[in-house]
N, C-alpha and C positions, 0 to 999 in steps of 0.2 A: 695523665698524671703518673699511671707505675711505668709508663715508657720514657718519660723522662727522668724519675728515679734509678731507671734500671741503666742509662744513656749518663748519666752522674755518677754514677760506681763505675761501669766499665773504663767512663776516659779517666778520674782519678786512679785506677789501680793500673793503666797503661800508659803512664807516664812514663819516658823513655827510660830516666833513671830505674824505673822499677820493672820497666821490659827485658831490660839489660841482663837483671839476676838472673829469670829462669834461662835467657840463652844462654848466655858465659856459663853459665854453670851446666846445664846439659852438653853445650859443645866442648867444655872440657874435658867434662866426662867421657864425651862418646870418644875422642881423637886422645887423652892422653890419659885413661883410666883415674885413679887417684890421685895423683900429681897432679890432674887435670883438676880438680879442685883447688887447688893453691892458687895454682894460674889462673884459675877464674875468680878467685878473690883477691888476687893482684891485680888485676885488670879493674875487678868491680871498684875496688878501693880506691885506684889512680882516677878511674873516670866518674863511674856514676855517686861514690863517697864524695870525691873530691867539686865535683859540680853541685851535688845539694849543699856542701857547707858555704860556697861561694853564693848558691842562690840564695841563704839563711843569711848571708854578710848585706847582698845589695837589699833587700826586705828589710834589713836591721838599719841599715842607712837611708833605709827609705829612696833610694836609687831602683825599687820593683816594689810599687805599689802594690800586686796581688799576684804571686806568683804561682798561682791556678790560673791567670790570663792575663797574660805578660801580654801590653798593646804593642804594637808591631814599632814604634817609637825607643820603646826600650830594649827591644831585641836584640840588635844588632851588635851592642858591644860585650853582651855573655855567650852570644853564639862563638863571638872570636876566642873569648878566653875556653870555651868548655871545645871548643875544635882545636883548640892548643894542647889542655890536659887531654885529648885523647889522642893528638898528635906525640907527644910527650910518652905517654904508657906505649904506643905503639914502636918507637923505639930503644925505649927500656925492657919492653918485652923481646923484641926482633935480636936485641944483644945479650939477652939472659938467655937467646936460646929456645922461647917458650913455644909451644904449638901452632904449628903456621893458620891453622883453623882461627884458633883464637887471633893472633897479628892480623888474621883478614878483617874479622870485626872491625877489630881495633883500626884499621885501614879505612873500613869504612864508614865506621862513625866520623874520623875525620872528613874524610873525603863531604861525604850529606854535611855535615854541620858547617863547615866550611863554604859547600855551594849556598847550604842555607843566608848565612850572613853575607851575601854575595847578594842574593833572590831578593830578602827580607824587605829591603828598601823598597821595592816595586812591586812586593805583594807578600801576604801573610798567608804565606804554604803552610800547610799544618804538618805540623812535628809529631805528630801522633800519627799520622798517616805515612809519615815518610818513618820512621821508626818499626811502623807494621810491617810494612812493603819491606824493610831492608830485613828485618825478623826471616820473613816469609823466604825472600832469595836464600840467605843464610841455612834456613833449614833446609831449604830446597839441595841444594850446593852441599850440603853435608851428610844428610840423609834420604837425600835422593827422590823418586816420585811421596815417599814416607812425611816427609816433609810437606808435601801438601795437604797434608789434615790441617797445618798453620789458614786454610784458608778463610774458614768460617770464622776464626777470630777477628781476622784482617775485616772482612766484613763487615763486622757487628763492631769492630772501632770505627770505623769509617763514617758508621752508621750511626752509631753514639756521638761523634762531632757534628754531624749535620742536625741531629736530632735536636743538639744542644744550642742548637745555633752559632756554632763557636765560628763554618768555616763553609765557603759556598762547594759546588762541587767542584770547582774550577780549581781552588785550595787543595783539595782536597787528591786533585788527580795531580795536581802540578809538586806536591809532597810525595805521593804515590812514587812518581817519576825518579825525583830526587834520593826519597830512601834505596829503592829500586835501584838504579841504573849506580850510585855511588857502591851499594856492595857488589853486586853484579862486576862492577870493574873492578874492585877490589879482590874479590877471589879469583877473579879471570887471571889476573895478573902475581898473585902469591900461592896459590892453592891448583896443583894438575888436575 
């Protein structure tokens, strides 16, 4: 019972939208000091604002019955639109000029939300998992072995979706992958 309670807090407070603030906002900081703030509420605003008011539109139309567990039926066509608005900020930002650190995010949330809606039809990868995984490269990628302290978190989400039944393991690593290997190429390819 408090394993389940404790597996219900951790995946609602690591929903992607709300994984997003403390990274954007610490990799701003760490690559563009204060200014790096702006930029990570520009980012945050294009993506992760701009995806909750859209998921508050389809729940209001009743086009996502429970948008704590969106069925893999409904998935597919917010994945497109929310791999758009971060397609979209990624180059608004890349042309304003803004910290390549931050563009790689933004690179790679496209990159994962895009493969996801690709995936989605033939299985229900977990977004929490892939969200973790790409957190974890990120910090990795920017503050170096330091960033592996992200690992225990990655963990105990991992663990909290299985916990909760949301996602078998197979979901769960095939997300892993997905968040993973989309930032991974994203900083490979914007970030020395």
């Amino acid at each position: 019972m408090i394993a389940s309670r404790v597996a219900k807090i951790l995946s609602a407070a690591t929903r992607l939208p709300l994984l997003a603030v403390p990274l954007f906002l610490i990799v701003g900081i760490y690559t563009a000091g204060w200014t790096g703030v702006v930029w990570a509420l520009v980012c945050l605003f294009l993506t992760s604002g701009l995806s909750l008011l859209y998921l508050m539109y389809l729940t209001r139309t009743g086009s996502v019955r429970d948008p704590s567990r969106i069925p893999k039926n409904e998935r597919v066509r917010p994945l497109w639109v929310v791999a758009g608005l971060h397609a979209g900020a990624w180059i608004l930002v890349t042309a304003l000029g803004g910290p390549m650190e931050l563009r790689a995010v933004l690179l790679s949330y496209t990159l994962s939300t895009a493969a996801f809606a690709l995936i989605t039809p033939l299985s229900k990868l977990s977004l929490h998992a892939a969200g973790a995984a790409g957190t974890l490269v990120c910090l990795v990628r920017v503050f170096g072995p330091l960033g592996a302290a992200f690992v225990p978190v990655f963990l105990a989400i991992c663990w909290s979706r299985a916990e909760l039944g949301r996602h078998t393991p197979l979901e769960l690593a095939l997300g892993t992958l997905v968040g993973g290997i989309g930032t991974w190429v994203a900083f490979h390819h914007l970030v020395a």
